[in-house]
N, C-alpha and C positions, 0 to 999 in steps of 0.2 A: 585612548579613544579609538584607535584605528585599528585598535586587535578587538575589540568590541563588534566594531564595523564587518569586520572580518568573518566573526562569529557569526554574529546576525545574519549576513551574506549570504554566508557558509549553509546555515539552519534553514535558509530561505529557498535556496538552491537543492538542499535534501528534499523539503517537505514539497515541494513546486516536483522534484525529481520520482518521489514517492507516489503523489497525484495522478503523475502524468501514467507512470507503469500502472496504478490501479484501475485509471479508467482504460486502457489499451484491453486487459487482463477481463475485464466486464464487458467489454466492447468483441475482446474473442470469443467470449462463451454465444455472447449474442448472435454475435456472427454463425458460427455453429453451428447452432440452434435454427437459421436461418437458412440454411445451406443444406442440412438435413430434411426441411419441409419442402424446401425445392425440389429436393430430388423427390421425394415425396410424390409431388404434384406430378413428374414425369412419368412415374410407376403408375399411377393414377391415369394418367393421358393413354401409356398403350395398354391399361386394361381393360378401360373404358372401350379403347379400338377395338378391342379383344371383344368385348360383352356387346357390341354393333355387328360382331360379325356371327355370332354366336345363333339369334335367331334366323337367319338366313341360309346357315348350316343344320340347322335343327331341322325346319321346314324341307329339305331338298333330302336329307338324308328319312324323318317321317313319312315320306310318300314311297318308298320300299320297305322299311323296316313300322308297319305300323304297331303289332304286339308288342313291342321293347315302349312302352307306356312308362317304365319305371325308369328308365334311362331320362327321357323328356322331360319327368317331373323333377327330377334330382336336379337336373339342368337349371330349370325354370326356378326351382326354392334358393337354390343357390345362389342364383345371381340377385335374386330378392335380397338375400343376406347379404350380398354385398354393398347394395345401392342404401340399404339400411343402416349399416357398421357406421357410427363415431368414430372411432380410434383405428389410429394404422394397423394398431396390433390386431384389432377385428378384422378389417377389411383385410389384411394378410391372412386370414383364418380363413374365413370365407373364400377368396380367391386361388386357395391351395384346395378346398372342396369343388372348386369349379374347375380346376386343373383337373384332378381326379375323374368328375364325371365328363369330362369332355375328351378324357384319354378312352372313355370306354363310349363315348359313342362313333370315335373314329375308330375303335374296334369295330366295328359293325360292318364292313368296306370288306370284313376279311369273310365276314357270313353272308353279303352279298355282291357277287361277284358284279353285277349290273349297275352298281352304284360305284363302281369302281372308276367306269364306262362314264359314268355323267359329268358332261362337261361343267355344269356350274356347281358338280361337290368339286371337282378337282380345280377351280379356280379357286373355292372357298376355302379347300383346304391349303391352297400356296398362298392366301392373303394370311389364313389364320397361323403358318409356321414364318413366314415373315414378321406377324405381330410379334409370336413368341420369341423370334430372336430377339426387337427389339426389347419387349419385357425382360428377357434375360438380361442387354445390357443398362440398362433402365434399374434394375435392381442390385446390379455389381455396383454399378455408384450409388446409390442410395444407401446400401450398405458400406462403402467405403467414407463416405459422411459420417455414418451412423458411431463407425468405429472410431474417425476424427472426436467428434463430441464426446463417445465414452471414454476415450481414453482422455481427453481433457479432461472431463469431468473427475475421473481418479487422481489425477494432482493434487498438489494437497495444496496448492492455489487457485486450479482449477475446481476444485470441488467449492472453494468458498462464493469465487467469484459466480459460479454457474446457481448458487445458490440466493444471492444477492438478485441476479438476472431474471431469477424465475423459470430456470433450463434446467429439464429435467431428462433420465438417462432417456435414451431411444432404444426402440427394440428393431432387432436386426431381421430381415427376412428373408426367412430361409427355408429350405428346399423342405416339401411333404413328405411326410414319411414314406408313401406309397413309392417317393418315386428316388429314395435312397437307395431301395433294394437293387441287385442287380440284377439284367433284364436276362430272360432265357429264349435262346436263340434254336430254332429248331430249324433241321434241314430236312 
């Protein structure tokens, strides 16, 4: 009778031991999952900062460069698409076209010397490379999340549990093409 007891104990203590690692294991993906929207939201918060400070640069920088009309609209559709985007993967689309036209209308400081001069571009532009740093590190964790998740998710427990949870992969974000190349320095 008491090696029966034992047995049953035994089974009780596996399957009780089994439970407990399955739900930790669903409970990690969750977490993940959770952890990655967060950061998420951060990336979100200084590009939002980013897209505040955006028409205020536009405006200061328009009142000397008024023909560059195609730069303004690029600007302005852009950040449409962003406010518009569903999914991170979009609003990372978007927001790497808005990097793009906003590297070329601070180009514009170099074809007029006068707005170089202007105190509220040159506060605008030390607010807007502040944001940008913080988006930089704003995105270095959101992708170090991103990569926590994927690589769980490749487990071959992690895959089941992540599937059970309803977690699915994340897409990492990453640098624009434009601004891969390397820059050319002229003296």
């Amino acid at each position: 009778m008491s090696k029966k007891v034992v047995i049953i104990g035994l089974a009780i203590f596996l399957i009780v031991l089994l439970l407990g690692w399955g739900i930790s294991q669903y409970n990690m993906a969750v977490a993940l999952d959770e952890q990655v929207k967060s950061q998420w939201a951060q990336v979100e918060n200084q590009l939002k900062r980013r897209y505040d400070l955006i028409p205020n640069l536009v405006e200061t920088v328009r009142g000397y460069a008024k023909h560059e009309k195609e730069i303004f609209e690029n600007i302005a559709q852009a950040r449409t698409r962003y406010f518009q985007s569903q999914t991170p993967t979009d609003k990372i689309k978007s927001a790497n076209e808005i990097e793009t036209a906003l590297s070329r209308l601070l180009l514009l400081q170099e074809a007029y010397p006068q707005l170089k001069a202007n105190e509220n571009f040159l506060k605008l532009q030390d607010s807007l490379e502040g944001t940008e740093n913080r988006i930089s590190v704003e995105r270095k964790r959101y992708n170090d999340a991103v990569r926590k998740l994927n690589t769980y998710r490749r487990t071959v427990f992690g895959k089941i549990f992540s599937s059970l949870a309803g977690v699915t992969e994340a897409s990492y974000y990453e640098v624009p093409e434009g601004e891969k190349e390397v820059p050319k320095v002229k003296f």
